[in-house]
N, C-alpha and C positions, 0 to 999 in steps of 0.2 A: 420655786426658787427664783431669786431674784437674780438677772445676767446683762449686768447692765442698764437701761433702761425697762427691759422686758422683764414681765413677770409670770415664767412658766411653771407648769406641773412640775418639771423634774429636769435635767440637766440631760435627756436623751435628745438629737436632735438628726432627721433624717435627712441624708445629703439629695443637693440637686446633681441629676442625672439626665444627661440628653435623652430623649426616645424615650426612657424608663418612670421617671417620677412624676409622672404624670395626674390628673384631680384624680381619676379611679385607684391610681399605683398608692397615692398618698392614704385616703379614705382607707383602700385597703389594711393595710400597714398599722392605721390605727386601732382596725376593728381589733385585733390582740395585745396591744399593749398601750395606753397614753404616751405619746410621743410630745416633749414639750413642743417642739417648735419643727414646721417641715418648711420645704422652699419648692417654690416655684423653677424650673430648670434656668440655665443661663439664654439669656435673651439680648439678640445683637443690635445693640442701639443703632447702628446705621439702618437697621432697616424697619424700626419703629420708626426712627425721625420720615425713613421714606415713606412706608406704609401703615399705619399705626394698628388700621383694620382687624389686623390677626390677632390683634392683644385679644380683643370677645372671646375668641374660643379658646387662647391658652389660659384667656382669665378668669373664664366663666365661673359665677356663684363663685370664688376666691372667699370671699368671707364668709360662706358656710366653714373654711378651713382656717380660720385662727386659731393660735396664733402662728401664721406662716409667716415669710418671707418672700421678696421676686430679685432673682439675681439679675444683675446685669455685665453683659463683658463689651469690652469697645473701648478704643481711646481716642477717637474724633469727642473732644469738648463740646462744640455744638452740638454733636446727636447727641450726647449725653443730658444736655441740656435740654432739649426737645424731648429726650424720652419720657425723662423726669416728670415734665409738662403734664405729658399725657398719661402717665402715670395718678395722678395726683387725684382722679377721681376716684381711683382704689381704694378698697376698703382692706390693706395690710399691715402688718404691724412694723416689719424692718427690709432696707433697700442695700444690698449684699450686692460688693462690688465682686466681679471675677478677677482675680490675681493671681491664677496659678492654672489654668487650664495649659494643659501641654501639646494640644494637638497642633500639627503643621502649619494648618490655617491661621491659629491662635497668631501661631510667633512670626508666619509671612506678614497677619495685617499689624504686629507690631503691638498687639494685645494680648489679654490673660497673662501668662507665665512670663510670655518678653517683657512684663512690666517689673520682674525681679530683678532684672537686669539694668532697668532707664529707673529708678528711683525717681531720679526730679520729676520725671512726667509724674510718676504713682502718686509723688506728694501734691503736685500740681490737681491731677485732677482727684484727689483724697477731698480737697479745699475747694474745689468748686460742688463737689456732691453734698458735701455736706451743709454747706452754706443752701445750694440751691432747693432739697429735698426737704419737707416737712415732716419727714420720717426719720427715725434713728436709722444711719447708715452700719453696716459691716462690712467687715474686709475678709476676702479668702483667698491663702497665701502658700509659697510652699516653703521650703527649708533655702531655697535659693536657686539662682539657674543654676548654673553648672555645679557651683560647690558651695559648702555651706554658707550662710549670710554672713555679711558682717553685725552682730548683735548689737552692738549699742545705736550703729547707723540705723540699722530698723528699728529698732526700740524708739527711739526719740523720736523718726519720722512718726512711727503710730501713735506716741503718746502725749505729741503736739497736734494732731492733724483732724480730732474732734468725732473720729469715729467710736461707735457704741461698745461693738465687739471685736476680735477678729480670730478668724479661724486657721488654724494652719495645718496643711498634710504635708506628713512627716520625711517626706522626698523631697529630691528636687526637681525644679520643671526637666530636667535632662531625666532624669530616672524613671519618667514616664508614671507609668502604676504600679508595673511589678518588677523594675529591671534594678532594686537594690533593695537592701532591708532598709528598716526604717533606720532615721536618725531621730530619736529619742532625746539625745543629750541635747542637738538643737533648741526642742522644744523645750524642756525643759530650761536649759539659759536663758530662753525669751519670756518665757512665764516668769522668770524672777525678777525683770527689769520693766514686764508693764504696769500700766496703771488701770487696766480695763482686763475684762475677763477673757480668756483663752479658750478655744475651741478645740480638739484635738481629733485629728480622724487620718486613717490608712490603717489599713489590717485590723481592722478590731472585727474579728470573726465569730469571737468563743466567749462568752462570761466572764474566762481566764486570763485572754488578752488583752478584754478594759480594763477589767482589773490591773494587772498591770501595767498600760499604758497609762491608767489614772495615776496610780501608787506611786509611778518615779516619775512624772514627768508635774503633776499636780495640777493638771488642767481643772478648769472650772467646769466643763461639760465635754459631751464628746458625741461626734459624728457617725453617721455609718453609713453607707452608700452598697455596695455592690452584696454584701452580704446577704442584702433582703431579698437579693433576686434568687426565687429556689426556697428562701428562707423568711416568711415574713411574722414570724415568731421570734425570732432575732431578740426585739427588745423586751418581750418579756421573760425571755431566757437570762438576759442579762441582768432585768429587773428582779428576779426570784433569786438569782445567786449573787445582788450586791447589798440586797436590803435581808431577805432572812437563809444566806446561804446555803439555799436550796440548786442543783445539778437536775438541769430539767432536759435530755437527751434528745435529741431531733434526731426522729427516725421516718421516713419518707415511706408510705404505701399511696396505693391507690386510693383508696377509700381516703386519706388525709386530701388528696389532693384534689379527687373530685367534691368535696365539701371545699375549698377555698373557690376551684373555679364559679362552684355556685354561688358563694357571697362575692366573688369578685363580678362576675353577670349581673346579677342584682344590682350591686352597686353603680353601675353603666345605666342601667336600667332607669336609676332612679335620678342619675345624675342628668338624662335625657331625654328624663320623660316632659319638662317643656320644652324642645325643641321639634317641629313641626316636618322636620324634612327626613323621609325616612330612609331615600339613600346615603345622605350623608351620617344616620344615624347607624347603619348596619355595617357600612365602610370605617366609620371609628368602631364600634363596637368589635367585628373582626379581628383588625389591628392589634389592640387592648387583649381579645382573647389570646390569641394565637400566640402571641410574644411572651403573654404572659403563662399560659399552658405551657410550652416549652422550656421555659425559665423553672417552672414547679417539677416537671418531670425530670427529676436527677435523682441520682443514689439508691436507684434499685435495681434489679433484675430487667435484663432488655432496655433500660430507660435510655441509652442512646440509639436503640433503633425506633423506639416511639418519637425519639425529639427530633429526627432525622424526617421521619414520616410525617408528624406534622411541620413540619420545615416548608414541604412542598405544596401546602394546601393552599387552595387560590379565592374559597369565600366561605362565608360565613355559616352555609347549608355544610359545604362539606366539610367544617371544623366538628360543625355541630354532629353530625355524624362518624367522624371519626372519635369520636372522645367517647359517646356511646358505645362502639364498638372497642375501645381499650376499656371503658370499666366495668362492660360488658363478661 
């Protein structure tokens, strides 16, 4: 489908997540369902401009994963500038501004979500991203800070400001993730006044839920973030019950999950297998497992004394041995 300038599989697209959506988190995610489009998590341009170095390993092999996206949050204009720069040897397809991230730090340094709030800054640097990047820029937004946006003032600002797409989670930066239901009819009013495709993402858990959030609000595509974690069948649950409405049940055993950690291993495996250094290969690897074992062990019998047990494990020997001994 076409989404603006992009030309994806299908209108699924997986959200960036700190810590979590990482090259293995993503790869995974795909092995069960084509996901049009993933992103790279939010990246703080003041400390690209300072040290650029780190981009290699969050970036690594990047273009084996098109079509992705690399987000960026910050509002110093010169880092932004700078990151851009160094950016540009990237092989991505779209440069996804942060506008809605709600955490404390976000809105002390006066970025992500605080940016619902300073408009002129958002439109200001809307206009230098996009002029500066050789990439279709996006926008990711919330419903507003404190309470809902005013619609047409957004509207115009995004549909003068030259960006590709934008996405919007249906809270607001005060609402955090879970502390209101969604506003729907927000979204919905803004999808009627742009001129560029709409993104849509919060709470979309169930088949049932896109479904619905699709049906009334008529976004062009739509998001998903937290749901995968535990669950990364997700979109092809949703995929079987939006094209031949099919109800395809997520039921958690062991046996399900010790087959994910083993394509998820593998896929570590293959993602570092040129990298030469083997402590920093079994210290990422570790990491990858562990968080992610945890995250998969939900909704069975005991599953919080196993997630609790492996909570405490301190390396890679003794993950490896405990997970034997639960599927044991």
């Amino acid at each position: 489908m076409k989404l603006g300038t992009l030309d994806l599989a299908n209108r699924y697209i997986l959200a960036p997540m700190q810590n979590v959506t990482t090259a293995p988190y993503r790869r995974f995610c795909r092995k069960f369902q084509e996901i049009g489009l993933v992103s790279v998590p939010m990246l703080y341009t003041k400390r690209i401009a300072k040290n650029p170095k780190f981009l290699e390993h969050k970036l690594y092999k990047i273009e084996e994963e098109r079509p992705i996206s690399i987000q960026l949050i910050g509002s110093d204009l010169d880092a932004f500038r700078k990151s851009i720069d160094y950016l540009e040897s990237y092989n991505f397809d779209i440069l996804d501004i942060n506008a809605g991230c709600p955490s404390r730090r976000a809105i002390r340094a006066k970025e992500g979500g605080y940016l619902m709030k300073d408009l002129r800054r958002l439109n200001e640097l809307l206009r230098i991203v996009v002029k500066k990047s050789s990439k279709p820029v996006s926008l990711k937004i919330r419903t507003g800070f404190e309470k809902p946006m005013n619609i047409e003032e957004v509207s115009t600002l995004i549909n003068d400001s030259g960006i590709t797409l934008l996405t919007i989670h249906a809270r607001t930066v005060k609402s955090n993730f879970i502390n209101a239901t969604l506003d729907l009819n927000t979204v919905k009013r803004l999808k009627e006044r742009l001129r560029i495709p709409l993104v849509g993402n919060g709470d979309i858990t169930t088949p049932v839920s896109a479904k619905q959030f699709i049906d009334y609000t008529k976004v062009d595509a739509f998001m998903i973030g937290r749901e995968t974690m535990g669950n990364p069948e997700i979109f092809r649950q949703i995929h079987e019950y939006l094209t031949n409405g099919k109800t395809i049940a997520f039921k958690n055993n062991l046996e399900l999950i010790k087959n994910y950690i083993n394509i998820y291993e593998d896929i570590i495996d293959t993602l570092l297998s040129e990298i030469s250094n083997p402590y920093v290969n079994d210290e990422f690897k570790f990491k990858e497992l562990k968080r992610n074992s945890i995250w998969l062990m939900k909704g069975f019998r005991n599953s919080t004394k196993i997630r609790t047990q492996l909570s405490k494990i301190k390396s890679l020997l003794q993950l490896k041995a405990s997970l034997k001994e639960i599927f044991n």
